[in-house]
N, CA, C and O atoms as a printed pandas DataFrame, in Angstrom:
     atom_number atom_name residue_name chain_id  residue_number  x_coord  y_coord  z_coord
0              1         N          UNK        A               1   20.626    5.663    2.420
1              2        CA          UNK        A               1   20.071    6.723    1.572
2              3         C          UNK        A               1   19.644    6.131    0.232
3              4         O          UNK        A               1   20.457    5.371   -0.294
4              5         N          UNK        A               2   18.470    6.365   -0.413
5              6        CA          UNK        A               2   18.373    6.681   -2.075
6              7         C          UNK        A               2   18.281    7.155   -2.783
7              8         O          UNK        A               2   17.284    7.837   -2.546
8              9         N          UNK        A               3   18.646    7.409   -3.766
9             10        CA          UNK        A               3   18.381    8.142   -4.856
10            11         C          UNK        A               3   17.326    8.097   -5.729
11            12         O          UNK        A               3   17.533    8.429   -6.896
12            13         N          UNK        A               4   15.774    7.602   -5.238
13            14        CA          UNK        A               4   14.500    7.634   -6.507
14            15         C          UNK        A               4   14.226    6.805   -5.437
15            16         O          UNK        A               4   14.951    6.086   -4.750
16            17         N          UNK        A               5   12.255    7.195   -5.416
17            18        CA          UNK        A               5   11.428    6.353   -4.399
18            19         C          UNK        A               5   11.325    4.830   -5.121
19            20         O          UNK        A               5   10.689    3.887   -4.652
20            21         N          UNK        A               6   12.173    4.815   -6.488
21            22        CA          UNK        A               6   12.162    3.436   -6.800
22            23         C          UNK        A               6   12.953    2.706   -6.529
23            24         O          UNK        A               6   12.603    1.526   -6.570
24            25         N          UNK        A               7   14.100    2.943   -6.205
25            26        CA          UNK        A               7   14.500    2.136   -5.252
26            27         C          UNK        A               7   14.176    1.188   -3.935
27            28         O          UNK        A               7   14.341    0.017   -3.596
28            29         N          UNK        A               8   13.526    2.603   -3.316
29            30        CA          UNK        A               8   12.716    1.501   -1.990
30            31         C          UNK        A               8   11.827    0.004   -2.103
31            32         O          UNK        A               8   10.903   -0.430   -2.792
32            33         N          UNK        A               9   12.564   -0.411   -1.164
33            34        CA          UNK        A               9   11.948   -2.090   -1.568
34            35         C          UNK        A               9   10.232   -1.742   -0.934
35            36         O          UNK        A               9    9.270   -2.473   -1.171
36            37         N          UNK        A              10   10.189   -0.729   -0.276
37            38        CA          UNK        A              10    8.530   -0.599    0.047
38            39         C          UNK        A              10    7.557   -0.264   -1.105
39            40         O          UNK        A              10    6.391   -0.637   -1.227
40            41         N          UNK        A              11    8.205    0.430   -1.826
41            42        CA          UNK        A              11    7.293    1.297   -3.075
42            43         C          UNK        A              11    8.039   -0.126   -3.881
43            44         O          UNK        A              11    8.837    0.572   -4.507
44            45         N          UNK        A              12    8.313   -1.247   -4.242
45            46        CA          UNK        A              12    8.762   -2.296   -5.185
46            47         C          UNK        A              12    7.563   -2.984   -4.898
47            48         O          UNK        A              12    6.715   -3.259   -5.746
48            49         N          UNK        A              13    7.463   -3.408   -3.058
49            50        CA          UNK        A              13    7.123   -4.210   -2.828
50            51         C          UNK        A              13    4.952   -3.926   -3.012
51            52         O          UNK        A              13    3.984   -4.685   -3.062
52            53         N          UNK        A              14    5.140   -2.588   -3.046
53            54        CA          UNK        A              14    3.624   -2.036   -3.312
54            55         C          UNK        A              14    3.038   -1.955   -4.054
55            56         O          UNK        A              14    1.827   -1.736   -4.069
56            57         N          UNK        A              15    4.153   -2.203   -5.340
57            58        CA          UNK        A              15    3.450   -2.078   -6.536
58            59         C          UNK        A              15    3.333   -3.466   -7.208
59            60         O          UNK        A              15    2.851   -3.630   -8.329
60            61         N          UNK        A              16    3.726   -4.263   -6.568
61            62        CA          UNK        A              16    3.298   -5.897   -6.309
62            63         C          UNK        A              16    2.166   -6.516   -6.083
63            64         O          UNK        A              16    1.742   -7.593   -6.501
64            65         N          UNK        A              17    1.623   -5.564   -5.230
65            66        CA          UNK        A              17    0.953   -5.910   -4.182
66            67         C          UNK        A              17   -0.361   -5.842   -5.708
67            68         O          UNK        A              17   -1.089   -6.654   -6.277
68            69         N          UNK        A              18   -0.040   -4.338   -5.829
69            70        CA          UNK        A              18   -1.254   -3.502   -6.717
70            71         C          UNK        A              18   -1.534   -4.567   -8.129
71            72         O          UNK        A              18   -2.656   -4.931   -8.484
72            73         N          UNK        A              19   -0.437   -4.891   -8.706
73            74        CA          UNK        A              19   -0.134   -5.484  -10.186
74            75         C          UNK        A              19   -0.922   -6.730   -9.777
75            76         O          UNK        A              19   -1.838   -7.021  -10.547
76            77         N          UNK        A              20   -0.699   -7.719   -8.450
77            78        CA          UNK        A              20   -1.205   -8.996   -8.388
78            79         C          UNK        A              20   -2.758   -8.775   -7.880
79            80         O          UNK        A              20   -3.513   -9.674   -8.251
80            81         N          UNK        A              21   -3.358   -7.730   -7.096
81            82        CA          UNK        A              21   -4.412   -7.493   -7.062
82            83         C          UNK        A              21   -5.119   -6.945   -8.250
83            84         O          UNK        A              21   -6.260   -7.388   -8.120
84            85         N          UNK        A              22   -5.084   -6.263   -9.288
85            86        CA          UNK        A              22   -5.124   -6.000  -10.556
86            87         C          UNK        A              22   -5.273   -7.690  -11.712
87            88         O          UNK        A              22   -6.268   -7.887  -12.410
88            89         N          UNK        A              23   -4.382   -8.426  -11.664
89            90        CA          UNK        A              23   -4.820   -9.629  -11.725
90            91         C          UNK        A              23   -5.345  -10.476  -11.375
91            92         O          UNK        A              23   -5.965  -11.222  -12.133
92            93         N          UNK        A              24   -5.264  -10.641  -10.062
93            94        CA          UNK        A              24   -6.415  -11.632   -8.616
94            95         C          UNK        A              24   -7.961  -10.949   -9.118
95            96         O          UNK        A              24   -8.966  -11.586   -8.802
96            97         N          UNK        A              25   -8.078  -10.019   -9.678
97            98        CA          UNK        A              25   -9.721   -9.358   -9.853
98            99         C          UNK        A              25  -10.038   -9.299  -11.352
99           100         O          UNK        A              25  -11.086   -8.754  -11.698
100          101         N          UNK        A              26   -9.423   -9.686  -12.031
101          102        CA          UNK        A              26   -9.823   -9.376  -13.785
102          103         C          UNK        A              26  -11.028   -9.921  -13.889
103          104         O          UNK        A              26  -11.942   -9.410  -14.536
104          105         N          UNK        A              27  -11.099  -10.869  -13.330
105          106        CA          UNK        A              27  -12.683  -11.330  -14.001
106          107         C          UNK        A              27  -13.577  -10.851  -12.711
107          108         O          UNK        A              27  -14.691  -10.748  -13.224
108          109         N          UNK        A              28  -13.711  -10.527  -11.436
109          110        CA          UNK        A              28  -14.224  -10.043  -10.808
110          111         C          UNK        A              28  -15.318   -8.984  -11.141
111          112         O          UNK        A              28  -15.016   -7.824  -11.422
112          113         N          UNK        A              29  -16.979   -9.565  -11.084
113          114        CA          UNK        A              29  -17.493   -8.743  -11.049
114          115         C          UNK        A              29  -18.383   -8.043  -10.097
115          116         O          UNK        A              29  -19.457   -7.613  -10.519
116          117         N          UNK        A              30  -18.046   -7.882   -8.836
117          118        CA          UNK        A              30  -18.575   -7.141   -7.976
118          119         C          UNK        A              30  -17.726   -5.725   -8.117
119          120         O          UNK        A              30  -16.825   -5.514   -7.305
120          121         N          UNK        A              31  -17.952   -4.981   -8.911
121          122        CA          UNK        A              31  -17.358   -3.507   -9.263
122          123         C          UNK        A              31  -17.072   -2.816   -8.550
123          124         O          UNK        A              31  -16.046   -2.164   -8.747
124          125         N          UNK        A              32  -17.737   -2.649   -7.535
125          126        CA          UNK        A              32  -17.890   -1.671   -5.981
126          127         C          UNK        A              32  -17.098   -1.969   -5.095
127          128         O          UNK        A              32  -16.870   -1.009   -4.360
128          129         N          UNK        A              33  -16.485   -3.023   -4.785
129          130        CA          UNK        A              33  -15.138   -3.697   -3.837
130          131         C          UNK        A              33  -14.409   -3.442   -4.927
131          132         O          UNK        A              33  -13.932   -2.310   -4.845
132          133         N          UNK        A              34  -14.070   -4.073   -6.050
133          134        CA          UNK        A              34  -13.129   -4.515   -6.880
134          135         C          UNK        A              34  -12.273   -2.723   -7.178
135          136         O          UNK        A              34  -11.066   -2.497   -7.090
136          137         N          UNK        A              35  -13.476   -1.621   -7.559
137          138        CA          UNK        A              35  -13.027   -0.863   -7.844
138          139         C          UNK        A              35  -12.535    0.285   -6.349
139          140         O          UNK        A              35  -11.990    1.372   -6.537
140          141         N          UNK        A              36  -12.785   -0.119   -5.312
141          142        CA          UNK        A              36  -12.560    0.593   -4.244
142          143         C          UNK        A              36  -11.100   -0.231   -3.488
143          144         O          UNK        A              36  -10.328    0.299   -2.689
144          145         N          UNK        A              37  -11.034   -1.532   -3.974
145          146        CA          UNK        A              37   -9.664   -2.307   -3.773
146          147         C          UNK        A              37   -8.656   -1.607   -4.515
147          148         O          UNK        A              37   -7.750   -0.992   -3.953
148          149         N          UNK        A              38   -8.782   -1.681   -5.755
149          150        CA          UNK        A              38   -7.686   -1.355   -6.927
150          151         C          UNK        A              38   -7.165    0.285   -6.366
151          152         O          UNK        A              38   -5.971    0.529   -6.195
152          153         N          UNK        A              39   -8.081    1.152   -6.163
153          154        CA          UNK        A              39   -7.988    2.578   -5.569
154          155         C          UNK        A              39   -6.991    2.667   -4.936
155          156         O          UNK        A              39   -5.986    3.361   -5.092
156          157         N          UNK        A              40   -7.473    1.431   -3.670
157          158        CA          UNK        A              40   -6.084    1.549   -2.000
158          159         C          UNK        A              40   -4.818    1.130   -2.695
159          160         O          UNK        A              40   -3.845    1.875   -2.814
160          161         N          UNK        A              41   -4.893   -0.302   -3.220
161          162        CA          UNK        A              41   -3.757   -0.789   -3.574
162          163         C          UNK        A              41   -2.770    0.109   -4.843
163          164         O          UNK        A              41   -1.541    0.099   -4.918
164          165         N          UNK        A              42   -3.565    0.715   -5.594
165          166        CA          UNK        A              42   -2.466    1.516   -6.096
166          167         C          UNK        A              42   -2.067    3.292   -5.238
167          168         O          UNK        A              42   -1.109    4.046   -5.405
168          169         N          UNK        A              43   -3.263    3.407   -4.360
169          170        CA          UNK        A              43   -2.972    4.673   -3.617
170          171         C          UNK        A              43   -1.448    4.188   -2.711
171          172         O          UNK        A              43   -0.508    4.968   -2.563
172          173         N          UNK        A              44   -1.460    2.987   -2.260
173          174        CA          UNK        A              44    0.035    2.926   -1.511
174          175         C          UNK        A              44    1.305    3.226   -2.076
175          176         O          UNK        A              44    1.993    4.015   -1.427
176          177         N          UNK        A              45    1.760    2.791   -3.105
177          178        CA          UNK        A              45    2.838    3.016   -4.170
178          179         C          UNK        A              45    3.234    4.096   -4.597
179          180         O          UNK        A              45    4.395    4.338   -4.926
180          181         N          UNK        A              46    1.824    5.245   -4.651
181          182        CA          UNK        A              46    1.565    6.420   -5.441
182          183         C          UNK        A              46    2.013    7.611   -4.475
183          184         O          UNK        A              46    2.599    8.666   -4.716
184          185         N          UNK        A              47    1.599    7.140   -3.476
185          186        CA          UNK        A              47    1.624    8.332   -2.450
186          187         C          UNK        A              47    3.261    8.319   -1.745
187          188         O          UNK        A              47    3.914    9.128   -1.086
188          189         N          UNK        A              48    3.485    7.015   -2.253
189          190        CA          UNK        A              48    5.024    6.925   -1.422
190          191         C          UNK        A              48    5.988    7.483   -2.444
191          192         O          UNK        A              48    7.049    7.956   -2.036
192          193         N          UNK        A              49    5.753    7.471   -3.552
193          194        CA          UNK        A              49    6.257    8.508   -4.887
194          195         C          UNK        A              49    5.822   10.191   -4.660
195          196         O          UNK        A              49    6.520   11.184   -4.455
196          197         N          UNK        A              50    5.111   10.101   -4.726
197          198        CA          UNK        A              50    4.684   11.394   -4.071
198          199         C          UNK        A              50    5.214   12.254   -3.389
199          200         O          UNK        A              50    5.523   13.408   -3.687
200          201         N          UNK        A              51    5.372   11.485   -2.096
201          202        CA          UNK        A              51    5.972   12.158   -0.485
202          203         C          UNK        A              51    7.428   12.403   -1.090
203          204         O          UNK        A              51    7.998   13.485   -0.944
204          205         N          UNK        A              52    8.057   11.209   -1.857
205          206        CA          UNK        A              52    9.718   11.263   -2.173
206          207         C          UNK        A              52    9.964   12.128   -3.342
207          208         O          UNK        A              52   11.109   11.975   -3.768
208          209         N          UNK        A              53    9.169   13.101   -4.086
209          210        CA          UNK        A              53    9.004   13.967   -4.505
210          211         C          UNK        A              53    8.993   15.090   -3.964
211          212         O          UNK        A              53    9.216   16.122   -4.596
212          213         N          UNK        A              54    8.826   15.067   -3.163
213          214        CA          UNK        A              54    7.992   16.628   -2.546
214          215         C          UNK        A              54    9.329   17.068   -1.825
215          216         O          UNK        A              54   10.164   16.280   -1.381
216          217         N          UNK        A              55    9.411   18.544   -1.774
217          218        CA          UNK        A              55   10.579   19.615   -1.204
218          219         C          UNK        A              55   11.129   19.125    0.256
219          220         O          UNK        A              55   12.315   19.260    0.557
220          221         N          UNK        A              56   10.045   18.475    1.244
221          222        CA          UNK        A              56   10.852   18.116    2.312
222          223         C          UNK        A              56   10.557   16.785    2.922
223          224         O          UNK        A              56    9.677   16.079    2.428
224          225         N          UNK        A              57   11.164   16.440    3.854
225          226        CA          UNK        A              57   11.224   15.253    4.643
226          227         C          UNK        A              57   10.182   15.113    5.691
227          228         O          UNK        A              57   10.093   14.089    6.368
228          229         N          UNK        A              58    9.126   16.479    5.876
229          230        CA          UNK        A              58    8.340   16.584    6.590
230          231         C          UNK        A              58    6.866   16.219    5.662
231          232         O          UNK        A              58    5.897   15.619    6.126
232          233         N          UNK        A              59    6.977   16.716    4.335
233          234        CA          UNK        A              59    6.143   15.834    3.822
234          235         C          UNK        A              59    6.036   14.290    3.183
235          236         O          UNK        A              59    5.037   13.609    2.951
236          237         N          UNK        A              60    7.274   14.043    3.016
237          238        CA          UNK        A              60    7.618   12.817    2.780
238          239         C          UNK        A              60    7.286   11.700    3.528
239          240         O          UNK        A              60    7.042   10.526    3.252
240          241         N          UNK        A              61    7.360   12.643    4.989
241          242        CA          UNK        A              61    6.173   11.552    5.917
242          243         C          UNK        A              61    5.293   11.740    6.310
243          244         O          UNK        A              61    5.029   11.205    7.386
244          245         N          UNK        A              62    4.314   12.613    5.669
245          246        CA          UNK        A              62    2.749   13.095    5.561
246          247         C          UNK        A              62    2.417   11.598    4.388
247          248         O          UNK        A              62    1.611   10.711    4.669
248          249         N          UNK        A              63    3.005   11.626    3.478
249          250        CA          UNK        A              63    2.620   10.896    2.491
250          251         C          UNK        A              63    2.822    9.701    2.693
251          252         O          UNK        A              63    2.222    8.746    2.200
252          253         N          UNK        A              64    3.817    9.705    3.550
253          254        CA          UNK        A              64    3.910    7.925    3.948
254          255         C          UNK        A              64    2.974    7.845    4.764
255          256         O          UNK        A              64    2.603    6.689    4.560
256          257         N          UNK        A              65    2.447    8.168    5.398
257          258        CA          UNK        A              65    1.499    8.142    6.373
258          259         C          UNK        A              65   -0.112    7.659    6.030
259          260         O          UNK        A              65   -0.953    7.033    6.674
260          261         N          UNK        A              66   -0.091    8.199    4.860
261          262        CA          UNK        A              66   -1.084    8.758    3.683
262          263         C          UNK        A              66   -1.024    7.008    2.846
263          264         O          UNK        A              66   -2.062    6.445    2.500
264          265         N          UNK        A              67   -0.093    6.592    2.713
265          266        CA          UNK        A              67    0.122    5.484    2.641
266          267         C          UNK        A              67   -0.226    4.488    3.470
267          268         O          UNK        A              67   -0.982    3.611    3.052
268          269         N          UNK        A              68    0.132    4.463    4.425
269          270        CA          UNK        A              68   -0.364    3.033    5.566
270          271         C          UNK        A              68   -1.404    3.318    5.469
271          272         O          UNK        A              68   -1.913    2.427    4.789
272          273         N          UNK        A              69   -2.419    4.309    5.813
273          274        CA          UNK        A              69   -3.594    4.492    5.905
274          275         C          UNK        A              69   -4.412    3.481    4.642
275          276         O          UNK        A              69   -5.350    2.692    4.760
276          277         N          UNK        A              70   -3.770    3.812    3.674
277          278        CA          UNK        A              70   -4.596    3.199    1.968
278          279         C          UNK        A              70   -4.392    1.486    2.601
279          280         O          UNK        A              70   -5.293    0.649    2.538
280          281         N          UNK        A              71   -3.137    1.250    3.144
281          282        CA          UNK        A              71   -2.965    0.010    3.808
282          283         C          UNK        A              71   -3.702   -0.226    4.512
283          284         O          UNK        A              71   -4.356   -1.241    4.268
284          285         N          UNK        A              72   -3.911    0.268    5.314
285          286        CA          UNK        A              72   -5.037   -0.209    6.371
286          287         C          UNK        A              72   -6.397   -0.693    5.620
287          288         O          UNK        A              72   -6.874   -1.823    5.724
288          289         N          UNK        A              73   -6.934    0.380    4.841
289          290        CA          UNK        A              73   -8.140    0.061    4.229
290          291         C          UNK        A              73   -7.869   -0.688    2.866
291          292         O          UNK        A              73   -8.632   -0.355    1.959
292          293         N          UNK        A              74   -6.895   -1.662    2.550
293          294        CA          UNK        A              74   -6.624   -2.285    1.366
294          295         C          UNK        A              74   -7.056   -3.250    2.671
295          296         O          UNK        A              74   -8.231   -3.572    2.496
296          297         N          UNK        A              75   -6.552   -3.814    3.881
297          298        CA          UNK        A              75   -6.250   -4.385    4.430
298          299         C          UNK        A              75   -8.133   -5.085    4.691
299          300         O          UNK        A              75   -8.591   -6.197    4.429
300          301         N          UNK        A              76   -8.646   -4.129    5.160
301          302        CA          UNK        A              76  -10.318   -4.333    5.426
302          303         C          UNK        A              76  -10.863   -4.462    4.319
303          304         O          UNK        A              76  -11.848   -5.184    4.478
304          305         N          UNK        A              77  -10.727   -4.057    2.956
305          306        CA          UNK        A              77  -11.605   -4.578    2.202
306          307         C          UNK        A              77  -10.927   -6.191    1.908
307          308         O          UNK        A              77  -11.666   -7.097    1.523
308          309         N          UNK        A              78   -9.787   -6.360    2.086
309          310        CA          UNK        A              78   -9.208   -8.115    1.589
310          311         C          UNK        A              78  -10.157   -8.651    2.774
311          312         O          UNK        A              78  -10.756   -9.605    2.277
312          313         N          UNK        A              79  -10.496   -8.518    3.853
313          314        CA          UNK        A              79  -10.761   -9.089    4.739
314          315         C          UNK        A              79  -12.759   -9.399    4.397
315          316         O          UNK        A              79  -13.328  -10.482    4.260
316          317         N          UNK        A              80  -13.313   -8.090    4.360
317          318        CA          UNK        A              80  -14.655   -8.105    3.716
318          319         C          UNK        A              80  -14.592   -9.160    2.026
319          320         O          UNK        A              80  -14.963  -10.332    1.958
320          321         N          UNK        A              81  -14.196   -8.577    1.186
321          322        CA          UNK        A              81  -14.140   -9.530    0.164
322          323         C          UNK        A              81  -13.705  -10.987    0.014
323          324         O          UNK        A              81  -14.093  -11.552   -1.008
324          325         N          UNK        A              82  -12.765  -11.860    1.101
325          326        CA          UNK        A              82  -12.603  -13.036    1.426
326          327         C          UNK        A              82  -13.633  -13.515    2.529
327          328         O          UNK        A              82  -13.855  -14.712    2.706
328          329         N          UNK        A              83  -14.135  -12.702    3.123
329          330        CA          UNK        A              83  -15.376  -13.499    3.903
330          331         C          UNK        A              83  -16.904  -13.340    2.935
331          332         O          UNK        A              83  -17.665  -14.307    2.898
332          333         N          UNK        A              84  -17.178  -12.321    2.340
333          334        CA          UNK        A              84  -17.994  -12.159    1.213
334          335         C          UNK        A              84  -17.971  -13.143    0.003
335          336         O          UNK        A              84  -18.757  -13.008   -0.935
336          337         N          UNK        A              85  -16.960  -14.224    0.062
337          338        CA          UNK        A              85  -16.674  -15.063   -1.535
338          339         C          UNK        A              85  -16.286  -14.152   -2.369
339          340         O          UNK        A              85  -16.118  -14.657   -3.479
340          341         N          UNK        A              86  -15.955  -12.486   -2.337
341          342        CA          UNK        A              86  -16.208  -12.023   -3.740
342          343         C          UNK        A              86  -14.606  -12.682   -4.401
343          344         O          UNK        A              86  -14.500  -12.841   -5.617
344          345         N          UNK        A              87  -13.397  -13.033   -3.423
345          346        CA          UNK        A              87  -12.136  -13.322   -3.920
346          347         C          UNK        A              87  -11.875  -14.483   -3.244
347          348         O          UNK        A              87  -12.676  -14.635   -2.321
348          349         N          UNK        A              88  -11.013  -15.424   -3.346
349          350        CA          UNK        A              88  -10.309  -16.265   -2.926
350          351         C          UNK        A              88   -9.839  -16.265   -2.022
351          352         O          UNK        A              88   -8.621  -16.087   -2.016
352          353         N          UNK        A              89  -10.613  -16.483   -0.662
353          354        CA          UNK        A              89   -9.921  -16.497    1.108
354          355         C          UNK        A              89   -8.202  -16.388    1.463
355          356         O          UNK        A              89   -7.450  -15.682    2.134
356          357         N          UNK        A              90   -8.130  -17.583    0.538
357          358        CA          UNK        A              90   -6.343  -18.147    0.615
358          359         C          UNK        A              90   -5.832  -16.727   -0.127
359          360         O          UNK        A              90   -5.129  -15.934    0.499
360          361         N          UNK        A              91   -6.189  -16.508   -1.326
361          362        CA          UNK        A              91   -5.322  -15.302   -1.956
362          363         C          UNK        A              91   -5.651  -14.183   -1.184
363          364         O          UNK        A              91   -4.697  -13.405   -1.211
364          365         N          UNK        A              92   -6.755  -13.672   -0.378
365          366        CA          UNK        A              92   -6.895  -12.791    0.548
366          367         C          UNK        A              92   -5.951  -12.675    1.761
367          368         O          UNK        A              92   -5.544  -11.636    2.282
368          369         N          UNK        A              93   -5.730  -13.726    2.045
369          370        CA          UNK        A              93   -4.797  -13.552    3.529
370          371         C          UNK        A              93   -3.471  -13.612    2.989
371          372         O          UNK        A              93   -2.526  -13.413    3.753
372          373         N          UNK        A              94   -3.296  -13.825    1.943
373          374        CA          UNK        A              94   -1.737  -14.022    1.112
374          375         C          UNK        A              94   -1.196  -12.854    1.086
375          376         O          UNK        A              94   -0.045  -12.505    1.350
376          377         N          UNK        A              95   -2.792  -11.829    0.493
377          378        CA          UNK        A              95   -2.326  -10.122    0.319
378          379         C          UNK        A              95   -2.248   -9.581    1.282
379          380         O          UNK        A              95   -1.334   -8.760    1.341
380          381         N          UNK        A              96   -3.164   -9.750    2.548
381          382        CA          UNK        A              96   -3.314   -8.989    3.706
382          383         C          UNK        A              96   -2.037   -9.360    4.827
383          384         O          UNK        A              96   -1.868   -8.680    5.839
384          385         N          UNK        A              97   -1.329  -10.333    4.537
385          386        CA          UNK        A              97   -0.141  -10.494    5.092
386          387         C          UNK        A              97    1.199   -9.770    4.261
387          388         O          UNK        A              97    2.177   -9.257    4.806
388          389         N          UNK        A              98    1.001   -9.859    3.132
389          390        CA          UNK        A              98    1.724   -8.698    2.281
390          391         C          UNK        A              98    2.118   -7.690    2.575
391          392         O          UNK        A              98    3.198   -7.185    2.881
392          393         N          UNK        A              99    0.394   -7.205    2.371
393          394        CA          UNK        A              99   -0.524   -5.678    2.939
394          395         C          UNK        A              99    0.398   -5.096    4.420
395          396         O          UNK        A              99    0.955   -4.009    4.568
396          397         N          UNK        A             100    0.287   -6.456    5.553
397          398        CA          UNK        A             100    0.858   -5.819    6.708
398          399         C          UNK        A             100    2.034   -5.333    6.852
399          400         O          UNK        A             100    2.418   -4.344    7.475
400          401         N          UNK        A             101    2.803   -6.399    5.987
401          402        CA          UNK        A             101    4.799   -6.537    6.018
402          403         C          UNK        A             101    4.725   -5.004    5.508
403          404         O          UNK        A             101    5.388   -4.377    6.333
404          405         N          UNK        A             102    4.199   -4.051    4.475
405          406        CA          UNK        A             102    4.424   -3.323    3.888
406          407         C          UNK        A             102    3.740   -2.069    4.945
407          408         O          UNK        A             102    4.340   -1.032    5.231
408          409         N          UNK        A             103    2.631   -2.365    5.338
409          410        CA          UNK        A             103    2.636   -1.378    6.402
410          411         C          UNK        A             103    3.850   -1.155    7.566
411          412         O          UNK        A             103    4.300   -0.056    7.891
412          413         N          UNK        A             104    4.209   -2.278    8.036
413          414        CA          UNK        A             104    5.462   -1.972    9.150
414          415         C          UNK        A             104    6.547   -1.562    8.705
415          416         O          UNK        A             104    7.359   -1.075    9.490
416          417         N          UNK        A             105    6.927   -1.689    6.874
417          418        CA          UNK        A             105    7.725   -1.112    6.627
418          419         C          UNK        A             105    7.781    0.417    6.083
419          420         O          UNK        A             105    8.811    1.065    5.896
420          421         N          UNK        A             106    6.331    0.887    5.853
421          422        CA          UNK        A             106    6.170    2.202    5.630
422          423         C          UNK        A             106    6.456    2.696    7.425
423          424         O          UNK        A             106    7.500    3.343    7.514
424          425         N          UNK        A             107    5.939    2.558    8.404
425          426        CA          UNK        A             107    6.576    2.612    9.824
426          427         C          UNK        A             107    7.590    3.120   10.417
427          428         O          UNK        A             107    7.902    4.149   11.016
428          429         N          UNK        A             108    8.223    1.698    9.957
429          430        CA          UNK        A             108   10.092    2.104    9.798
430          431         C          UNK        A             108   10.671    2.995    9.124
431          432         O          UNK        A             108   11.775    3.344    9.544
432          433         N          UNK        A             109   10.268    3.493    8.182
433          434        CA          UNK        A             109   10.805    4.780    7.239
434          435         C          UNK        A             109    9.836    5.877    8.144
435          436         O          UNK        A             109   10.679    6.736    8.404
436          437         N          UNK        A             110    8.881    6.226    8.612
437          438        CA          UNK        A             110    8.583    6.867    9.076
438          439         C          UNK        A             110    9.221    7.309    9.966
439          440         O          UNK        A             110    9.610    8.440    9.675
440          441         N          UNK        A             111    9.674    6.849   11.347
441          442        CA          UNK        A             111   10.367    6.734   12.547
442          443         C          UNK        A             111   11.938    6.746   11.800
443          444         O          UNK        A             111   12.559    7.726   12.213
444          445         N          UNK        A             112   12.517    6.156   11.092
445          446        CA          UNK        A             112   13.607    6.222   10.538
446          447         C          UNK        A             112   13.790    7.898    9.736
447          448         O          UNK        A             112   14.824    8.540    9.916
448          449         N          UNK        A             113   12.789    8.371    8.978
449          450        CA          UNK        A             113   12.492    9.774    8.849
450          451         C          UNK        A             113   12.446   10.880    9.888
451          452         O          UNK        A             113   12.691   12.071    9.700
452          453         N          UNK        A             114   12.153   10.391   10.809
453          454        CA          UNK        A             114   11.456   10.931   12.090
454          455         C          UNK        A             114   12.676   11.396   12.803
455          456         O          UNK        A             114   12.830   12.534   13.245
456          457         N          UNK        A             115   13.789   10.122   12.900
457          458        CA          UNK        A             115   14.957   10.346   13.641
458          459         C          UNK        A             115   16.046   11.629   12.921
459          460         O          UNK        A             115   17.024   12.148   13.460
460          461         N          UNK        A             116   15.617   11.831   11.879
461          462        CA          UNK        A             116   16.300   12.792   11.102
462          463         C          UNK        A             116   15.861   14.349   11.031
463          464         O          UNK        A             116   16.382   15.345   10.530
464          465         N          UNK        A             117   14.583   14.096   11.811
465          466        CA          UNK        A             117   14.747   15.719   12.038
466          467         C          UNK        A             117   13.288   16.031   11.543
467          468         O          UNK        A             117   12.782   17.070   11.969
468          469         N          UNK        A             118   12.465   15.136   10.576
469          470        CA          UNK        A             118   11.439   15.475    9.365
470          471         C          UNK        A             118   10.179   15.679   10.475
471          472         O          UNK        A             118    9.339   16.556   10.274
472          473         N          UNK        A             119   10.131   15.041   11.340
473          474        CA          UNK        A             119    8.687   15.201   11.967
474          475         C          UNK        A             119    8.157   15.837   13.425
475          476         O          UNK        A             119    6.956   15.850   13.693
């Protein structure tokens, strides 16, 4: 159990993700990836605060859900922007392996939610 979605090492590990992509792009000027990256990567963190806010356990995993999804598409633009040059290939697959660990662990709280009655 926790007590605050800050605890979870998923919402720690997301807002990692967001802070080092936020830096990996400062000088980045292709605006249109850069600013549709920054979107997903902080939509994961946000929404998992969110869900652990909200009155029940049934939305808590609407929002996690709501989450992998931003994962998924954090996941395709690292992939477009490291084959595009707009970022650093190596730092692309660094995040998108990140990106994944953090999707399977939004997953596991899902199904771990799930077993409790929420979905």
């Amino acid at each position: 159990m926790y007590y605050s979605y800050e605890d979870l090492d998923v919402w720690k590990r997301s807002v990692n993700v967001a802070v080092g992509l936020y830096r990996l792009l400062d000088n980045c000027r292709e605006h249109g990836i850069k600013d549709q990256m920054l979107r997903s990567a902080v939509s994961i963190p946000s929404n998992i605060a969110e869900g652990a806010e909200r009155s029940s356990q049934k939305d808590f995993v609407r929002f996690l859900r709501i989450s992998k999804g931003s994962a998924a598409e954090l996941r395709t633009q690292l992939h477009i922007a490291g084959q595009a040059n707009v970022v650093d290939d190596e730092a692309c697959v660094r995040l998108r392996t990140e990106v994944t660990e953090i999707s399977r662990m939004l997953q596991g709280l899902i199904i771990s939610l799930g077993r409790n009655g929420s979905s």
